[in-house]
C-alpha positions as YAML, in Angstrom:
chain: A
units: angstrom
residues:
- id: 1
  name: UNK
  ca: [0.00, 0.00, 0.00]
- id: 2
  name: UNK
  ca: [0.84, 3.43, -1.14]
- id: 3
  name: UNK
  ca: [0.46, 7.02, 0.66]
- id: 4
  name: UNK
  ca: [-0.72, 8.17, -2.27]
- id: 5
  name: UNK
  ca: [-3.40, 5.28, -1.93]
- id: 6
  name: UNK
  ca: [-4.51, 6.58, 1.59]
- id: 7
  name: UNK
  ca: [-4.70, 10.41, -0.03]
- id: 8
  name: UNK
  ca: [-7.08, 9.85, -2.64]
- id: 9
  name: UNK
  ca: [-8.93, 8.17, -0.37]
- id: 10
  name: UNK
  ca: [-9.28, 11.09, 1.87]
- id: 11
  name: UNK
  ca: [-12.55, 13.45, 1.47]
- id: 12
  name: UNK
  ca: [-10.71, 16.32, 0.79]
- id: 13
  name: UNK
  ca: [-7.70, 16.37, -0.82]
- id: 14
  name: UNK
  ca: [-6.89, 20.05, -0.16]
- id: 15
  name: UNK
  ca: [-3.42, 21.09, 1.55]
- id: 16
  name: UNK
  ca: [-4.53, 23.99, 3.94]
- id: 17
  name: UNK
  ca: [-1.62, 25.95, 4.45]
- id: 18
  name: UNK
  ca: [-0.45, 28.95, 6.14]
- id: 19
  name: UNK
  ca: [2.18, 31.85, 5.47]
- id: 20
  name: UNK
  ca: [5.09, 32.04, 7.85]
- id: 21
  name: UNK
  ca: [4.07, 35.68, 9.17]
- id: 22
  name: UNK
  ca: [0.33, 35.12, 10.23]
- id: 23
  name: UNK
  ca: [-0.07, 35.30, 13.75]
- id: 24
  name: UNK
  ca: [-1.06, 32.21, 16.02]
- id: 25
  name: UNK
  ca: [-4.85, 33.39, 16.35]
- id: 26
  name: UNK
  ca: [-4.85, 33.45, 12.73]
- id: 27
  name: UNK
  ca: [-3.74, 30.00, 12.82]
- id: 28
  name: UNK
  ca: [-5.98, 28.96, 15.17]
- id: 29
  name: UNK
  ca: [-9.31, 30.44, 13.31]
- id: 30
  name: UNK
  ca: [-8.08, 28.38, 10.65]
- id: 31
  name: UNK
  ca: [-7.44, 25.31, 11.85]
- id: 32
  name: UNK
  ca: [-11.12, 25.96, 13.72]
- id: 33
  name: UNK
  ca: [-12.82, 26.73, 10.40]
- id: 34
  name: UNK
  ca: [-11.35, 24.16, 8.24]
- id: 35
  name: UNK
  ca: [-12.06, 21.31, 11.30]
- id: 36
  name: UNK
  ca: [-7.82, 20.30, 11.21]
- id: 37
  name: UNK
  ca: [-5.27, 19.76, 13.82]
- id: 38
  name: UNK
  ca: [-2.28, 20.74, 12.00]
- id: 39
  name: UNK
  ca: [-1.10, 23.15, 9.36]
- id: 40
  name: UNK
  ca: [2.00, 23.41, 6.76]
- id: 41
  name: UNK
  ca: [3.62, 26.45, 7.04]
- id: 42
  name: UNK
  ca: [4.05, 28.01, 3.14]
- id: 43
  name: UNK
  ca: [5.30, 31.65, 1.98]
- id: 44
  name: UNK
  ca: [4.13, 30.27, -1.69]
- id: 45
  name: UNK
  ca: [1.75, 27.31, -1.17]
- id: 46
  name: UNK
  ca: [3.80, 24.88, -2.89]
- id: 47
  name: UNK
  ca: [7.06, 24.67, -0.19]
- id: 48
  name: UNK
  ca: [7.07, 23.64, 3.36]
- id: 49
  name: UNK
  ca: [8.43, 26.28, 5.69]
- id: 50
  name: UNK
  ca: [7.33, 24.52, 9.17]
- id: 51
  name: UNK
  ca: [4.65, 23.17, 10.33]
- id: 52
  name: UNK
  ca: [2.48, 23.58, 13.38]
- id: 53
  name: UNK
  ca: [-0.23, 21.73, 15.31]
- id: 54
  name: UNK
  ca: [-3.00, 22.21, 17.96]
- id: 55
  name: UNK
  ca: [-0.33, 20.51, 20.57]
- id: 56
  name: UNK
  ca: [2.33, 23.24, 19.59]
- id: 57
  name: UNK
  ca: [-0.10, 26.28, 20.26]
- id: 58
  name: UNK
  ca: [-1.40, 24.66, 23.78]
- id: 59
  name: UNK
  ca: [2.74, 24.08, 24.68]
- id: 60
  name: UNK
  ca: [3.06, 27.67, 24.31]
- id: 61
  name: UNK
  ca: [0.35, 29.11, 25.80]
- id: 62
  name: UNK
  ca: [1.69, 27.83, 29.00]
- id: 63
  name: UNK
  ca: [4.85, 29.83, 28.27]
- id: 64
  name: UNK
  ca: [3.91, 32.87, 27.42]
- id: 65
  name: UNK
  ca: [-0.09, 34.43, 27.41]
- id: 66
  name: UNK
  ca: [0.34, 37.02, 24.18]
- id: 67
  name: UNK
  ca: [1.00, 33.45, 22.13]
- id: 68
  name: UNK
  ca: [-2.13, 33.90, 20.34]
- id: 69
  name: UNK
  ca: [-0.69, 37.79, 18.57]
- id: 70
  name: UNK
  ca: [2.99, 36.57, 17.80]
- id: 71
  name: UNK
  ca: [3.78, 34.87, 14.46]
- id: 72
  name: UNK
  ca: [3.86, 31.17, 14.01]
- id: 73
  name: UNK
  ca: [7.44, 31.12, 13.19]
- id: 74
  name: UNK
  ca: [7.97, 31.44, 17.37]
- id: 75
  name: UNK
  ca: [5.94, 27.90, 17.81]
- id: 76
  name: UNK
  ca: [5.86, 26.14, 14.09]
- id: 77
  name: UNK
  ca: [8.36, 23.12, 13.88]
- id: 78
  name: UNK
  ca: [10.63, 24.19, 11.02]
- id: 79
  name: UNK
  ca: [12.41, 20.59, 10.32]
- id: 80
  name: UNK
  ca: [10.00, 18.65, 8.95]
- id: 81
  name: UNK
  ca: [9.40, 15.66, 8.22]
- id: 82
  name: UNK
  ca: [8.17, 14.92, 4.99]
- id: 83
  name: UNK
  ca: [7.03, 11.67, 2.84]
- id: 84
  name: UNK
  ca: [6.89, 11.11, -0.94]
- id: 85
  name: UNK
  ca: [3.16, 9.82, -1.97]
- id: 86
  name: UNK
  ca: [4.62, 6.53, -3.99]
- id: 87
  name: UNK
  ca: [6.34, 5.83, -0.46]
- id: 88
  name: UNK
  ca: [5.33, 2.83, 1.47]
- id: 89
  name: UNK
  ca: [2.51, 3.82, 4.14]
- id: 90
  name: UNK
  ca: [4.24, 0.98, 6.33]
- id: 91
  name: UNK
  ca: [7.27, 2.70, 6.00]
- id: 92
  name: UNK
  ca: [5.23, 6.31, 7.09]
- id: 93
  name: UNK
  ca: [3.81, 4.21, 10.28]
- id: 94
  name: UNK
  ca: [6.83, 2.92, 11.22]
- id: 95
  name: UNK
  ca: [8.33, 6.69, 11.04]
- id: 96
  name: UNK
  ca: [5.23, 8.56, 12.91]
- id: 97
  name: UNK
  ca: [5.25, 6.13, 15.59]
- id: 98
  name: UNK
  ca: [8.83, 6.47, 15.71]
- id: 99
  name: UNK
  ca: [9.40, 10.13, 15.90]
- id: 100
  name: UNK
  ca: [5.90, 10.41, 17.47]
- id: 101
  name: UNK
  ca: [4.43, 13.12, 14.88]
- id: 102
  name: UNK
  ca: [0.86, 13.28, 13.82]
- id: 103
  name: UNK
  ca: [0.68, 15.01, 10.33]
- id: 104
  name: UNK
  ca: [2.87, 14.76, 7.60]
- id: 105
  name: UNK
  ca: [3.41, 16.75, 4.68]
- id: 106
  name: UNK
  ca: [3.25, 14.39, 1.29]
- id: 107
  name: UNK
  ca: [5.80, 16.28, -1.49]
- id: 108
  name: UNK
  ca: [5.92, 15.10, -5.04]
- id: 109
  name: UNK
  ca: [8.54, 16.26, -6.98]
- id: 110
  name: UNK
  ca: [9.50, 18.71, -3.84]
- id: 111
  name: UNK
  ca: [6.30, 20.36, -4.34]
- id: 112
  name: UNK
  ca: [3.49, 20.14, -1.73]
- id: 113
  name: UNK
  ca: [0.70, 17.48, -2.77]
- id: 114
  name: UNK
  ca: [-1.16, 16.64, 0.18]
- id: 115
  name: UNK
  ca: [-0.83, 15.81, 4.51]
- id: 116
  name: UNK
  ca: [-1.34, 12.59, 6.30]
- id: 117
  name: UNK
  ca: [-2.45, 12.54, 9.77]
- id: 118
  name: UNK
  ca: [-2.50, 9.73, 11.75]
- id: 119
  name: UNK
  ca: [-6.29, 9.47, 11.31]
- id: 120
  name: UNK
  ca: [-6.06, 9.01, 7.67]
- id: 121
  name: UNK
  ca: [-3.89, 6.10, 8.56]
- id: 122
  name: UNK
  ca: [-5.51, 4.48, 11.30]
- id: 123
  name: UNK
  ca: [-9.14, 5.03, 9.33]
- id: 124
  name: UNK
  ca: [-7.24, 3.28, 5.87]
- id: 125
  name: UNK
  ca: [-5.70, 0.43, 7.96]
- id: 126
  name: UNK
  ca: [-8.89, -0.11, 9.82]
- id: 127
  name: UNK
  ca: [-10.57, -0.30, 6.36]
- id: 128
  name: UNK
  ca: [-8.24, -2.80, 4.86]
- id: 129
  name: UNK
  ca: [-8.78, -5.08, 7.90]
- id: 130
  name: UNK
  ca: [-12.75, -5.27, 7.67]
- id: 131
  name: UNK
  ca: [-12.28, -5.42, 3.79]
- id: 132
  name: UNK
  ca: [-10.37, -8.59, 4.77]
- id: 133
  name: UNK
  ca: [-12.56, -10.08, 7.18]
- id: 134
  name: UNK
  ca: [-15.17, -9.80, 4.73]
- id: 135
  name: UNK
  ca: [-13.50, -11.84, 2.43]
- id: 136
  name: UNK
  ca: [-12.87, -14.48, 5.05]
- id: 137
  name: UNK
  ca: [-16.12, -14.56, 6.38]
- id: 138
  name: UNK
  ca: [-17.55, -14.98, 2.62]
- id: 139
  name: UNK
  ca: [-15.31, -17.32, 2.05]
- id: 140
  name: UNK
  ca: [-16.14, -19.26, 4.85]
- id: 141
  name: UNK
  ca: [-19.72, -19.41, 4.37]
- id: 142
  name: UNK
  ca: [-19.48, -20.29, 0.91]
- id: 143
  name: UNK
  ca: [-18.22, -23.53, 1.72]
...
């Protein structure tokens, strides 16, 4: 299985992102209004800059109560971890469970093509299983 399998099985395959100078409410409206956790950081909507989560705004807001006006450079993890959609998603499980991240970006070509979240994983995996069990328990009536 493909991450590129998972993505077009996704209901939207939109990449919301967000430019590097918006300020964390601004993030946070969005995230709100689009119904995501996470968000790639993009000056041109194409590149990844960072990216930044619900978890990464709630870390800060412990630190410092005026989170919500400064930009999301101050909070946005700028190395990134990114996947190529003809990668193996066993090979993306192994890494988000490994580096315990929730979203990754999905580049083709170095360009921006889509985000995985754990969800989309765990809701394709759960999928394949009762696909199979399906097939078993057809199989096993048919006889």
């Amino acid at each position: 299985m493909r991450i590129n399998d998972v993505l077009r099985a996704k209901p939207s395959q939109d990449v919301i992102t967000i430019a590097p100078e918006a300020t964390v409410r601004e993030l946070v409206a969005l995230m709100a209004r689009h119904n995501v956790g996470a968000l790639v950081v993009s000056s041109d909507g194409s590149s990844v800059d960072g990216i930044v989560s619900e978890r990464d705004v709630v870390r800060h807001l412990l630190e410092r109560e005026d989170v919500l006006d400064a930009p999301i450079t101050e909070i946005m993890t700028s190395q990134v971890r990114t996947c190529e959609g003809s990668e193996s998603l066993n090979e993306l499980m192994q890494v988000m469970t490994a580096h315990r991240i929730r979203h990754v970006p999905v580049l083709t070509n170095g360009r921006l093509t889509g985000i995985i979240s754990i969800g989309d994983v765990v809701k394709h995996r759960i999928d394949e299983l009762e696909f199979e069990r399906d097939q078993l328990d057809n199989y096993l009536h048919q006889s």
